[in-house]
C-alpha positions as CSV (number, residue, x, y, z in Angstrom):
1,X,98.9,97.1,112.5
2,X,97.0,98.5,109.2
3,X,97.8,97.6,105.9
4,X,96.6,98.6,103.0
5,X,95.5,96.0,100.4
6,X,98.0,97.0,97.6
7,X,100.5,95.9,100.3
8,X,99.1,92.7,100.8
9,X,101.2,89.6,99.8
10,X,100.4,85.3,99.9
11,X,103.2,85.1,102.8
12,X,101.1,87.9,105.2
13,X,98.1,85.2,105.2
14,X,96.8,82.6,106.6
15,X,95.3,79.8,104.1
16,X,94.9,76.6,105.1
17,X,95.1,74.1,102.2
18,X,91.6,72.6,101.9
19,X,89.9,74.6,103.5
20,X,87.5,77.3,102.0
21,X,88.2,80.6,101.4
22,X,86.1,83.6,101.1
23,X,87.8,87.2,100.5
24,X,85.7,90.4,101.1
25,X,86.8,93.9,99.6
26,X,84.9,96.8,101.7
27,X,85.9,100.1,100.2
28,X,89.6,98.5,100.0
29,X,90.4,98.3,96.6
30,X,90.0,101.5,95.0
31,X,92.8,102.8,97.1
32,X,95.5,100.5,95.7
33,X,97.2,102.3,92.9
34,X,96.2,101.5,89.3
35,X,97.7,101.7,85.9
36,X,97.3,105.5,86.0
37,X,99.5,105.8,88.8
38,X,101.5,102.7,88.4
39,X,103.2,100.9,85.7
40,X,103.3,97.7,87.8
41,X,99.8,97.7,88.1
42,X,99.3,97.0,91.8
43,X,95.6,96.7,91.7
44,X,95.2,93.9,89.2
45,X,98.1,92.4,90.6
46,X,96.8,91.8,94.1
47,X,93.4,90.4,92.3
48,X,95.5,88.1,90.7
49,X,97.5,87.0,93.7
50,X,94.3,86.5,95.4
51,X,92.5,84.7,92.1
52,X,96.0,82.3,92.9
53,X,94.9,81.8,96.4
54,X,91.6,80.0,94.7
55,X,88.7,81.5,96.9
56,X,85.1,80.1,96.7
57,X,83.8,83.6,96.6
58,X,84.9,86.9,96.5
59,X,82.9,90.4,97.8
60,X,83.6,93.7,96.3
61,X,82.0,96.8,97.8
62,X,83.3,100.4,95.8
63,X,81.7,103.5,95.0
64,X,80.2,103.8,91.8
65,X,81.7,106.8,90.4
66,X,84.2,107.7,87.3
67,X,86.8,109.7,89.7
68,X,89.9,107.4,88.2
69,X,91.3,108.8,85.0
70,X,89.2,111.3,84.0
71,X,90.6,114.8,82.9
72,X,90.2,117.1,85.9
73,X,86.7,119.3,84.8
74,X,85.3,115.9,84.6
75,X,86.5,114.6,87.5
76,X,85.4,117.7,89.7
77,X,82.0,117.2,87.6
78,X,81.8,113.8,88.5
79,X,82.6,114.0,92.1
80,X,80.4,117.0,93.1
81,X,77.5,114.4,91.7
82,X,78.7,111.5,93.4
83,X,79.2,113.3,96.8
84,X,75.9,114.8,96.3
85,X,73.8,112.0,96.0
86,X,76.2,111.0,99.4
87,X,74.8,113.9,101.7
88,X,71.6,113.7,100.1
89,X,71.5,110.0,101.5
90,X,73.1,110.4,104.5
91,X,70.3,113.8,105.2
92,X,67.7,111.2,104.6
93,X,69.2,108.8,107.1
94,X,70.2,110.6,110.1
95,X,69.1,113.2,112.0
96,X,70.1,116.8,111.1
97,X,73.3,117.6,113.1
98,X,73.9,114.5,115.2
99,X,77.5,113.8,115.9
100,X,77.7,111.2,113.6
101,X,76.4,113.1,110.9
102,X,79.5,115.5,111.4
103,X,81.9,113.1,112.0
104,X,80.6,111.3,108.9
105,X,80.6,114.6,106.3
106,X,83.9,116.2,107.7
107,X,86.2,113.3,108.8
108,X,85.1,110.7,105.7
109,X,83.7,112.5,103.2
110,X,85.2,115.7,103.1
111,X,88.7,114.2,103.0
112,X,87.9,111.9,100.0
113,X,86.5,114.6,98.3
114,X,89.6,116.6,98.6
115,X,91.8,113.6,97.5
116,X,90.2,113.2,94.2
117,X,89.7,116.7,93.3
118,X,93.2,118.1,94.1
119,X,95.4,115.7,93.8
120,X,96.9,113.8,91.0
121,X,99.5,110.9,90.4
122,X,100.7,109.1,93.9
123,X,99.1,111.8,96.1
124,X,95.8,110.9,95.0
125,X,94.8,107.8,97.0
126,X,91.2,107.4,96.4
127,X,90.4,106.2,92.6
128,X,86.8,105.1,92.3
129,X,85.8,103.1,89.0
130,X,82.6,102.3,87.1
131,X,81.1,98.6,87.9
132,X,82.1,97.7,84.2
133,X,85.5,98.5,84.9
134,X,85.8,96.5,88.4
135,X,84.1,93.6,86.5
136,X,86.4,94.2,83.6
137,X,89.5,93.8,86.4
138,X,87.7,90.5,87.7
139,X,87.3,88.7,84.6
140,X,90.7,89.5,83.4
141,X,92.2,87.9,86.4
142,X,90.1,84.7,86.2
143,X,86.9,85.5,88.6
144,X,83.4,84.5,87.4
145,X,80.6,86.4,88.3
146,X,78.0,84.3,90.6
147,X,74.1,84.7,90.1
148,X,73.1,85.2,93.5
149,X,69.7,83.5,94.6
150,X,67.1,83.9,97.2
151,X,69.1,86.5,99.7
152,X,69.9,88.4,96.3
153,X,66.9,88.7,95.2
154,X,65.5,89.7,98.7
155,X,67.6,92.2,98.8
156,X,67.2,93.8,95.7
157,X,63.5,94.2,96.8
158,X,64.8,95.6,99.7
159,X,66.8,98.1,97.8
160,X,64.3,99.2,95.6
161,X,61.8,100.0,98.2
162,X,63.8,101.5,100.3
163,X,66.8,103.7,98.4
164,X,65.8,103.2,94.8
165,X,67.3,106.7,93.7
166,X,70.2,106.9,95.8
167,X,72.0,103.4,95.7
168,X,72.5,100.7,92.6
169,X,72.7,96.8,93.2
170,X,75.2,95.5,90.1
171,X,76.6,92.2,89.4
């Protein structure tokens, strides 16, 4: 059964004391509601429950793009640039008109884009931040960033060769 991060509590999983712990957040977290929707802050407080758990590492994977709290000519501004760069990067990876391709654009895309731009409060479900601002969550709840080493740097050569104008590496 699915469930969504911001629903998420200690009890649902299964740490072992003493053993180590790594958590990974693919295009998870900017779907649990924030302060904008939410006066209990569900967002931070799952980091925090997790920070409680006392993983060795933590992965974060979100969109970088400023669709949270912005007024909505900003938003639409915002997202039309964001989703952009997105079919721009996806024409450049797959071939015109394969299934995927469709499936990808209409089934994925199309529906977040729709989210963001007309809805507001609960309805909206997708609410994308700015890396300062994920960091900004991390550190507040106790998280540290890590310097990476050898794979890191690999693959920031990697990136830059290959998608230098369509995708950012940030820590």
């Amino acid at each position: 059964m699915p469930i969504f991060a911001a629903n998420i509590t200690r009890d649902m999983l299964d740490v072992k004391l003493g053993k180590a712990l790594a958590v990974n957040f693919p295009l998870q977290l900017h779907h649990s509601p924030d302060e904008s929707v939410d006066v209990n802050y569900p967002r931070d407080e799952l980091l925090r429950m997790v920070r409680s758990l006392s993983p060795k590492v933590i992965t974060l994977v979100e969109q970088e793009s400023n669709t949270n709290t912005a007024p909505f000519l900003p938003r639409f501004i915002k997202t039309l640039e964001y989703y952009l760069a997105m079919f721009e990067s996806i024409d450049e990876t797959m071939p015109r008109h394969r299934r995927e391709q469709i499936n990808v654009e209409q089934h994925w895309l199309a529906r977040d884009i729709v989210n963001v731009i007309a809805c507001e409060g609960k309805e909206r479900v997708e609410h994308h931040e700015l890396f300062g601002k994920w960091k900004s969550r991390l550190t507040m709840v106790g998280f540290r960033p890590y310097p990476g080493g050898r794979t890191t740097t690999l693959y920031r050569l990697l990136l830059g060769a290959v998608m230098a104008k369509i995708h950012t590496l940030l820590w």
